[in-house]
C-alpha positions in Angstrom: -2.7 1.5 -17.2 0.5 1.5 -14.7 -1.3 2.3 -12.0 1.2 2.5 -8.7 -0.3 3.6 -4.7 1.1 5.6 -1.9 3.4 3.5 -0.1 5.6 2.3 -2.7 7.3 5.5 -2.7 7.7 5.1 1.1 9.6 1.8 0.9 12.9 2.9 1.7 12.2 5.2 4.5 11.9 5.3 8.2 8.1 5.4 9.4 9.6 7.6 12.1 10.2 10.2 10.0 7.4 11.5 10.0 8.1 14.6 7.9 9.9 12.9 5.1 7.4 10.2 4.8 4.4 12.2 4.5 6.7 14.4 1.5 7.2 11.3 -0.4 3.6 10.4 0.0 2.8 13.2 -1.6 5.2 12.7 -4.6 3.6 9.2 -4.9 0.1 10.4 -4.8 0.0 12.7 -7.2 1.3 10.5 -10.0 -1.2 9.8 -12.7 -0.8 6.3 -12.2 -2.0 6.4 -8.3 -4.9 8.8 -9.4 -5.8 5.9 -11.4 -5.5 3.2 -9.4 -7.5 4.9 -6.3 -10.5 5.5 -8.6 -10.2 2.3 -9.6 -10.8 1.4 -5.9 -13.6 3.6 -5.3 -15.1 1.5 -8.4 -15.1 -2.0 -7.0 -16.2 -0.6 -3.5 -19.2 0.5 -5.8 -20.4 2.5 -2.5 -23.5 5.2 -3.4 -23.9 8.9 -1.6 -24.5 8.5 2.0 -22.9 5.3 2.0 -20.6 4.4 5.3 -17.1 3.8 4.3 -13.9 3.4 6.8 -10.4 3.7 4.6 -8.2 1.7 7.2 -4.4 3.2 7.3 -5.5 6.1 5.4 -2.3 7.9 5.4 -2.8 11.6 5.0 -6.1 11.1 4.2 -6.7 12.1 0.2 -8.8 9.1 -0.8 -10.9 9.7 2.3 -11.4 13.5 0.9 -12.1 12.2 -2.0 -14.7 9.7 -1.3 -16.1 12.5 1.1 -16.5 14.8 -1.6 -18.6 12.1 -3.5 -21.2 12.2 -1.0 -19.9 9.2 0.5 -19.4 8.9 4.5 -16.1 8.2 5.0 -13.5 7.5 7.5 -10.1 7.7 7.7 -8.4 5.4 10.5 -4.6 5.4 11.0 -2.0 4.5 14.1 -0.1 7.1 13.0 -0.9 10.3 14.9 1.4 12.5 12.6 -0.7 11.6 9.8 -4.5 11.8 11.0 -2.9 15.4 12.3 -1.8 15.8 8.6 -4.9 14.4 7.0 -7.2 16.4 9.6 -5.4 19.7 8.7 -5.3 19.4 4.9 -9.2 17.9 4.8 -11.2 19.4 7.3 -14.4 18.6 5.6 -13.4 14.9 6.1 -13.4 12.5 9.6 -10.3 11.1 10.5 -9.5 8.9 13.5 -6.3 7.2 15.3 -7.0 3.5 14.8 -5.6 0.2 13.6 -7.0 -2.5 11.7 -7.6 -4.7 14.5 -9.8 -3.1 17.0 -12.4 -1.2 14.0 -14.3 1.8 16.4 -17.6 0.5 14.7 -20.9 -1.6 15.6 -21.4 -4.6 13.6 -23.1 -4.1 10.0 -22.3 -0.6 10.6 -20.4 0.0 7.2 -20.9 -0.3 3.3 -17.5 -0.1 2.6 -14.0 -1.0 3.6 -11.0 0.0 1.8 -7.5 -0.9 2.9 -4.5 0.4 0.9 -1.1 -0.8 1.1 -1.5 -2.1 5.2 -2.5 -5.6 5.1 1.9 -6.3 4.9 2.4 -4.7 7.8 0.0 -7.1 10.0 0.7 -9.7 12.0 -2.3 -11.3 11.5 -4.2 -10.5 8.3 -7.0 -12.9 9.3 -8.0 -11.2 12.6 -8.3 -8.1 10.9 -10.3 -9.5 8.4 -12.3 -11.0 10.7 -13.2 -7.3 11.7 -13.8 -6.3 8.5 -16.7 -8.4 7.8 -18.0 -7.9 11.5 -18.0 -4.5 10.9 -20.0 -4.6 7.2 -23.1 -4.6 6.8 -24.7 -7.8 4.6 -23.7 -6.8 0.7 -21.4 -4.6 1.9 -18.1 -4.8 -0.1 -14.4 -4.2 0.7 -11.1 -3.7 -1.5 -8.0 -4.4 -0.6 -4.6 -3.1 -2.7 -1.1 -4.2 -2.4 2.0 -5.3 -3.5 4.0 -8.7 -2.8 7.6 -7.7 -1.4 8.9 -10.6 -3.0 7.7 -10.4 -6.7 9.8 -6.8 -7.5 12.0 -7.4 -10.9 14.4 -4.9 -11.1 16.9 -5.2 -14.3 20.8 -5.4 -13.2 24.1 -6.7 -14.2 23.7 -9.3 -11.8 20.5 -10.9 -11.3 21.5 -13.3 -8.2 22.7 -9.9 -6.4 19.8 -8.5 -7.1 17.3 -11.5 -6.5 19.3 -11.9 -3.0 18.6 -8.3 -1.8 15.2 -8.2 -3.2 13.9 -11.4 -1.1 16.2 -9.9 2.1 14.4 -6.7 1.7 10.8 -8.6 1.6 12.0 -10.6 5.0 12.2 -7.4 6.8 9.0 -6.8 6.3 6.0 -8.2 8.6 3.7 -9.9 6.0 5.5 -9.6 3.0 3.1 -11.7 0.8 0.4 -11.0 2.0 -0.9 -9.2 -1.3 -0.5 -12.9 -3.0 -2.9 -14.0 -0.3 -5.6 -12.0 -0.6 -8.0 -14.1 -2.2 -7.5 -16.6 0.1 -8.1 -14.6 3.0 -11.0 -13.5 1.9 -12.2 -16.5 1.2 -11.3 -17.9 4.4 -13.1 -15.0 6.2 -16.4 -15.6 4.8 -16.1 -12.9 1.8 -18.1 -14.2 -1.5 -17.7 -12.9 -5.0 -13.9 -12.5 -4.3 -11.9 -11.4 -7.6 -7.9 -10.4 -7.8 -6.6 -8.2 -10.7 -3.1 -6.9 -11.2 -1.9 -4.5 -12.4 2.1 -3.4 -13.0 3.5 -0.1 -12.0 7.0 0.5 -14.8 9.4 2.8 -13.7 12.6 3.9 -15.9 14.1 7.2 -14.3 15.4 8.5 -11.3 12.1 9.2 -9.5 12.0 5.7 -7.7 16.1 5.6 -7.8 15.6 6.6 -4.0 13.3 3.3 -3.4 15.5 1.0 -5.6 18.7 1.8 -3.5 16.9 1.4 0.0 16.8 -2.3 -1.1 20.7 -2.6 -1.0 20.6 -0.5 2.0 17.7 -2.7 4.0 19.7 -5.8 2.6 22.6 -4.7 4.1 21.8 -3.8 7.7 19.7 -7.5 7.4 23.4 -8.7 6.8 22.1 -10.4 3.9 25.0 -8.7 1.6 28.3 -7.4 2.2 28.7 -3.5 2.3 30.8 -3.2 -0.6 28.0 -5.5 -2.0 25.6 -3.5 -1.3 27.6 -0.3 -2.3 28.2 -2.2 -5.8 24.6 -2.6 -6.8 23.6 0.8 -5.7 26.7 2.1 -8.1 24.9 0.6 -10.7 21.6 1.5 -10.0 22.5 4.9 -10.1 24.7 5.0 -13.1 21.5 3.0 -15.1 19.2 5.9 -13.8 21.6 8.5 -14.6 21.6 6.7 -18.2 18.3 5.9 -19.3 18.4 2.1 -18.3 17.2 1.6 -14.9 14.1 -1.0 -15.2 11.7 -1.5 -12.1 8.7 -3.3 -12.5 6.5 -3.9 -9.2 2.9 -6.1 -9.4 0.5 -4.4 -7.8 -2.9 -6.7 -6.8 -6.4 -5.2 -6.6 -8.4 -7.7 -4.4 -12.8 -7.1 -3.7 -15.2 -8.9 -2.5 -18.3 -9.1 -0.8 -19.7 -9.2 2.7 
């Protein structure tokens, strides 16, 4: 399995553009390899019908409509108001709300279930929201977290210290780029028992993540971590590997449950 989630197809766009994101979410999401990985998801959250389940930065809200149409009760929660309106208009037999991972709009032991795809990177502080996470389950209840570590992409290239340099720049734009390494910690440190990490690795050889490979050299570039005509070099040869059968990208993605 190559399983791969939403937001990896998202990496090299603007979250302001709200239009373009939500298209490439779509791309992403309908991959076999997502499929698989968010059923994988619902597996560890091992939630039964009528079980209470909040998906925190749920996007456009498809793994909430599907939970939902398992007979589970779930809810979506996102900052995003273009993408509740989004996930609110495509699922209307599923409950979405504008929310962030910090400040949960439940009681204590309220939920079963908490699921958390591809947002604990853009945190500033993992551990408060994980703090909410086990105020807001009930005893037993179990949550899943899914991510990838900014740092650990390995991309194949004519020159690998290019290449290792804007890979590490692009990760230090980001807010908590390892945060996916840290998961077990974290949930350790929270109070979460029966904790277990597995990994899995999402291979890509065309031009479908050619986009997201090049937004590296771009993001590196405005960070002034490379040159422009560095930049400009290694997107040249991205793009003549992907136009010739040999672009290579391999990105970890970790799978981290546990119990309340």
């Amino acid at each position: 399995m190559s399983p791969l989630s939403r937001t990896m197809a998202v990496m090299s766009t603007d979250p302001s553009a709200g239009t373009d994101r939500v298209a490439l979410l779509d791309r992403a999401e309908n991959l076999p390899a997502v499929t698989a990985l968010r059923t994988l998801s619902y597996q560890r959250l091992a939630t039964a019908p009528g079980s209470r389940v909040v998906d925190v930065g749920c996007g456009t809200g498809r793994a909430v409509a599907e939970l939902t149409d398992q007979g589970v009760n779930a809810v979506g929660l996102d900052p995003d108001e273009t993408m509740i309106a989004t996930a609110q208009r495509r699922w209307p037999q599923a409950t979405f709300r504008i929310g962030d991972a910090g400040a949960l709009p439940f009681g204590d032991g309220e939920l079963h279930g908490y699921r958390a795809d591809k947002v604990f990177h853009e945190l500033a502080d993992p551990a408060a929201a994980l703090a909410e996470a086990h105020r807001v389950l009930a005893p037993g209840g179990r949550i899943v977290l899914l991510g990838q570590d900014w740092d650990a992409f390995i991309i194949d290239s004519d020159d690998p210290v290019l290449t290792r340099t804007i890979v590490h720049a692009r990760a230090d734009t980001i807010t908590n780029p390892h945060a996916a390494r840290r998961y077990r910690n974290l949930l350790l440190e929270a109070g979460f028992s029966e904790v277990t990490v597995e990994v899995y690795v999402g291979v890509f050889t065309d031009r479908t993540m050619l986009p997201m490979v090049t937004g590296l050299a771009d993001a590196a570039r405005d960070a002034g971590a490379v040159t422009g005509e560095q930049a400009a070099s290694w997107t040249a040869e991205q793009t003549h590997r992907a136009e010739a059968d040999r672009m290579f990208l391999a990105v970890p993605l970790f799978v981290a449950a546990a119990r309340r």
